[in-house]
C-alpha positions as CSV (number, residue, x, y, z in Angstrom):
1,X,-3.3,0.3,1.1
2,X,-3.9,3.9,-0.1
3,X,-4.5,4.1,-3.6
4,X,-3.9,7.2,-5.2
5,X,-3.9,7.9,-9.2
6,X,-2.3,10.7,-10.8
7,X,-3.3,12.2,-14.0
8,X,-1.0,14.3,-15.9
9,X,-3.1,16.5,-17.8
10,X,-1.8,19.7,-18.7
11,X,-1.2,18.6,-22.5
12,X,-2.6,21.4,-25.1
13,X,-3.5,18.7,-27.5
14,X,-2.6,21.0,-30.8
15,X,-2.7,17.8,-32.8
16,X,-6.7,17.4,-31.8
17,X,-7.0,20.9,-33.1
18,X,-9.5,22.1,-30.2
19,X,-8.6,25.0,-29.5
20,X,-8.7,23.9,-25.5
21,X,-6.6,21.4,-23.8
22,X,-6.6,18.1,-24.6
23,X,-8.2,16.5,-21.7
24,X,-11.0,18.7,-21.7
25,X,-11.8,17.6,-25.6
26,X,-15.5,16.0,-25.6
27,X,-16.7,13.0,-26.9
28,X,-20.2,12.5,-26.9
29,X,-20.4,15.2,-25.2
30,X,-18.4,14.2,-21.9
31,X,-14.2,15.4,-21.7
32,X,-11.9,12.8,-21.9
33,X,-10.6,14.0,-18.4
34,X,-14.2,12.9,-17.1
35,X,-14.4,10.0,-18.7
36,X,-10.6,8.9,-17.6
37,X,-11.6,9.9,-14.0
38,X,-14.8,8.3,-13.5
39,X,-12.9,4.8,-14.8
40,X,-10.5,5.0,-12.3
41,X,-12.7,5.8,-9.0
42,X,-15.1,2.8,-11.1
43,X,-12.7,0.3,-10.1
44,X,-13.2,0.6,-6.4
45,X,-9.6,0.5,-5.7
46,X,-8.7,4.4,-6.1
47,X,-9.6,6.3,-3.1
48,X,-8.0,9.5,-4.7
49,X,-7.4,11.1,-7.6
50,X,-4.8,14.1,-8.3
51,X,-5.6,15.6,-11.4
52,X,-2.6,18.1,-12.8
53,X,-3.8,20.5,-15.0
54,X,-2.6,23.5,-17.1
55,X,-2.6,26.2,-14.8
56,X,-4.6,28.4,-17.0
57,X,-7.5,25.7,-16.3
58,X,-7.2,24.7,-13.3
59,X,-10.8,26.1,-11.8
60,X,-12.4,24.3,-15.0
61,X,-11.5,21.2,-14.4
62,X,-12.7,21.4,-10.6
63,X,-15.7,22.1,-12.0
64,X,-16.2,19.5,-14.4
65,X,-14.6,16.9,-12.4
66,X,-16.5,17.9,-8.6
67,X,-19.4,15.2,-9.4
68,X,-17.2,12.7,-9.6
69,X,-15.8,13.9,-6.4
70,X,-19.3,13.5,-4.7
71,X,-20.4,10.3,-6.4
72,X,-17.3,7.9,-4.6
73,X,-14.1,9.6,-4.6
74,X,-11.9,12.5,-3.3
75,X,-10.5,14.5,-6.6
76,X,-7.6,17.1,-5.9
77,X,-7.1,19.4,-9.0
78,X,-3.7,21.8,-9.1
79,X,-1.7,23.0,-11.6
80,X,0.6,21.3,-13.7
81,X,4.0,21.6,-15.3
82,X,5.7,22.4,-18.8
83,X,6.3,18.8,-19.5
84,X,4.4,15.8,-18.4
85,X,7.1,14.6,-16.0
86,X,6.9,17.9,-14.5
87,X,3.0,17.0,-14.4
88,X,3.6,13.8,-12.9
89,X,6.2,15.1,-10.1
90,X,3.8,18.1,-8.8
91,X,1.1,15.2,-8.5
92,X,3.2,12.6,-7.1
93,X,4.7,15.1,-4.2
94,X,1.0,16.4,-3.5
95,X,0.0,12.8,-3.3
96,X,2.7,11.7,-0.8
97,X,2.4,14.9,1.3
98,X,-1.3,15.7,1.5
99,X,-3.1,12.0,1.5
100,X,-1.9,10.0,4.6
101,X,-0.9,6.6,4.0
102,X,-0.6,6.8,-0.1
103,X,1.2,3.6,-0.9
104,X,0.1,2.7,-4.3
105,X,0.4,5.4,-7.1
106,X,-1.1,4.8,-10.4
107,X,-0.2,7.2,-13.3
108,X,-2.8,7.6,-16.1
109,X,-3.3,9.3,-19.3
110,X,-6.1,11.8,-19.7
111,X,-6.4,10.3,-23.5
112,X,-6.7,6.5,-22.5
113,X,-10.5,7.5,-21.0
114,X,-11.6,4.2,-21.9
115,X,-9.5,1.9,-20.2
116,X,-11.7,-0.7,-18.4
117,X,-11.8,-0.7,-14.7
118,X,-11.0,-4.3,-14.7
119,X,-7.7,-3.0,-16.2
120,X,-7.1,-0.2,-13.3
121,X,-8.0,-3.0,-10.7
122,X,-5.7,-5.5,-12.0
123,X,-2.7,-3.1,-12.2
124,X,-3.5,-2.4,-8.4
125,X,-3.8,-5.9,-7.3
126,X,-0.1,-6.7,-8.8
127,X,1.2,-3.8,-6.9
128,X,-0.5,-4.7,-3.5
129,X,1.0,-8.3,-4.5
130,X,4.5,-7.4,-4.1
131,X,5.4,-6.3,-7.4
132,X,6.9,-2.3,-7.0
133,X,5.9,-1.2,-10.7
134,X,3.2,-3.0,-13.0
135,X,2.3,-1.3,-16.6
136,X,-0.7,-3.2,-18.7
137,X,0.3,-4.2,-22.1
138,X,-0.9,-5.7,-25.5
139,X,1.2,-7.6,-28.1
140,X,2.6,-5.9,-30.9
141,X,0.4,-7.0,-34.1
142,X,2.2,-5.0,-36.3
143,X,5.8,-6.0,-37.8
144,X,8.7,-3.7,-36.6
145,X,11.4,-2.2,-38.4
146,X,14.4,-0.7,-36.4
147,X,15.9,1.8,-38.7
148,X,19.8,4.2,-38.4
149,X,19.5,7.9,-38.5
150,X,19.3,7.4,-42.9
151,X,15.8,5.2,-42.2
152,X,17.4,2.3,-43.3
153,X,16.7,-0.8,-42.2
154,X,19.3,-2.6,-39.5
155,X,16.9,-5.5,-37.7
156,X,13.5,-7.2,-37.7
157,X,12.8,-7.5,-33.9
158,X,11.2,-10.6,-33.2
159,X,7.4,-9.1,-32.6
160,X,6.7,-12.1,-30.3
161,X,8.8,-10.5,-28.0
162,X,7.2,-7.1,-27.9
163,X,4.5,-5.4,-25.9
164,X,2.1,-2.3,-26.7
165,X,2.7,0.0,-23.4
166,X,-0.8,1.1,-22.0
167,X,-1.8,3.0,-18.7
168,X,-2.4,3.2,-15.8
169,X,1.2,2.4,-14.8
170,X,1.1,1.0,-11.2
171,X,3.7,1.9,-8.7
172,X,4.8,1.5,-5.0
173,X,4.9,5.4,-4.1
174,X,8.2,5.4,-2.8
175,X,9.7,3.6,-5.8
176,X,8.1,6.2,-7.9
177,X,9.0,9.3,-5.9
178,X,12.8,7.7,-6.1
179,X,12.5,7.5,-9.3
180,X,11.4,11.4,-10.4
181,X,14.4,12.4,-7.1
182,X,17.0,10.1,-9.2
183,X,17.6,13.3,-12.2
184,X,17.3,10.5,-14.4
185,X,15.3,10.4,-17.9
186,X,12.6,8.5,-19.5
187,X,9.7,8.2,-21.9
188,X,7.5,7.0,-19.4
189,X,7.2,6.6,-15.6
190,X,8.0,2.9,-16.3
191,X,11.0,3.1,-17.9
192,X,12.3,5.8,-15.0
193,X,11.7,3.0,-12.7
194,X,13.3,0.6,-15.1
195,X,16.9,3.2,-15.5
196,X,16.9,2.5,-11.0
197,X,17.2,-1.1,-11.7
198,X,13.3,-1.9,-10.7
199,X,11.7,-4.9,-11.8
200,X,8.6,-3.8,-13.9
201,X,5.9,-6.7,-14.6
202,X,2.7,-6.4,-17.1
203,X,-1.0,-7.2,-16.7
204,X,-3.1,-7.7,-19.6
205,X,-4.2,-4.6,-21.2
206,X,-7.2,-4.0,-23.3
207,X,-8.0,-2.4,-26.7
208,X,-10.5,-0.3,-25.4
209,X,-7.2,1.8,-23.7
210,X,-6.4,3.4,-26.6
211,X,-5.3,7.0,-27.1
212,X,-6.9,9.8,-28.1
213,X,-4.3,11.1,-30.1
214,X,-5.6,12.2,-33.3
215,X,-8.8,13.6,-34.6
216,X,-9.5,10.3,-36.4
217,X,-8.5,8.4,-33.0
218,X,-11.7,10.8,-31.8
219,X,-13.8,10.5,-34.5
220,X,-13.8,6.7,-34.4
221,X,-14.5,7.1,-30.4
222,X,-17.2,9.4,-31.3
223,X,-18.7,6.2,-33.5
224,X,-18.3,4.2,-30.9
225,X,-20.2,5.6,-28.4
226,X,-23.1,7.4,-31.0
227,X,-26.1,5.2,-28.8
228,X,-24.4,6.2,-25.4
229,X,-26.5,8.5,-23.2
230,X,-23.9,10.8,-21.7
């Protein structure tokens, strides 16, 4: 099957406080974008990778992702839209119209750049399984409160019950492609499937996925990786 994954990354990232967009933020030294990339084509299951980025920057991020391009994997970079569905659509239509035989679309997050390949290769397995949409997850280890417009409290959901949402999000292409045609809304691509009346299934996800959100979420990356050689 042709894997393709799609990475919405036209963010501005004001909350990282850059100055630049947020996928294009360093740590140690190396963008997140980079980093996100190089995971995916790592789990020798992507064959392509459609970047969509803000259109300001688009010839900057060909030119910081084009090694990865040459070192085991074709990476198509075009611009983006206002919103990250917009993002997603643009990538999705240039996936399904320019890279014969795209079957299995992946959507990942710029800021998740340390997701584990194993994680990228199991969300593609489930798809090329059978299953039409597949998202990795973690349990909740948190309590959660569900609150009314006043922030009062109205339930305790049973945590056991609940999953931490994580990317990539696996797809069947034409699912997904339904799904952004349907006019419908949704918080992620996920739970746009989810409104069509698609089964979605989970994976195990990893802690390492987690976003880079904040600049504490990138200065406790930046910790992380102080040996790494970039």
């Amino acid at each position: 099957m042709g894997v393709v994954a799609l990475v919405p990354a036209a963010g501005r990232g004001e909350r990282l406080g850059y100055g630049m967009p947020k996928a294009l933020v360093p740590v140690n030294g190396v963008p997140l974008l980079v980093r996100a990339v190089r995971g995916l084509l790592d789990a020798g299951c992507v064959q392509h990778v459609v970047i969509a980025a803000p259109p300001s920057d688009v010839n900057t991020v060909s030119t910081v992702t084009a090694p990865l391009a040459q070192a085991g994997g074709a990476v198509h970079v075009l611009a983006g839209g206002a919103e990250r569905s917009d993002s997603v659509r643009l990538a999705l239509e240039h996936a399904v119209r320019e890279i014969p035989d795209t079957t299995v679309v992946l959507v990942h997050d710029a800021a998740r750049a340390f997701t584990p390949p194993t994680v990228v290769k199991a969300v593609v397995d489930a798809v090329e399984a059978g299953h039409p949409a597949v998202i990795p997850v973690l349990p909740v280890a948190d309590t959660v409160k569900q609150v009314d417009g006043s922030g009062r409290v109205v339930a305790t959901p049973e945590r056991s019950s609940l999953r931490v949402v994580q990317t990539p999000q696996g797809f069947d292409a034409r699912v997904l492609l339904r799904a952004h045609e349907s006019g419908l809304h949704a918080t992620d691509d996920a739970g746009l499937v989810e409104r069509l009346g698609v089964p979605v299934v989970t994976v195990a996800g990893h802690p390492d996925a987690m976003k880079i959100t904040t600049r504490f979420d990138l200065a406790v990356a930046e910790a992380l990786l102080a040996g790494e050689r970039p």
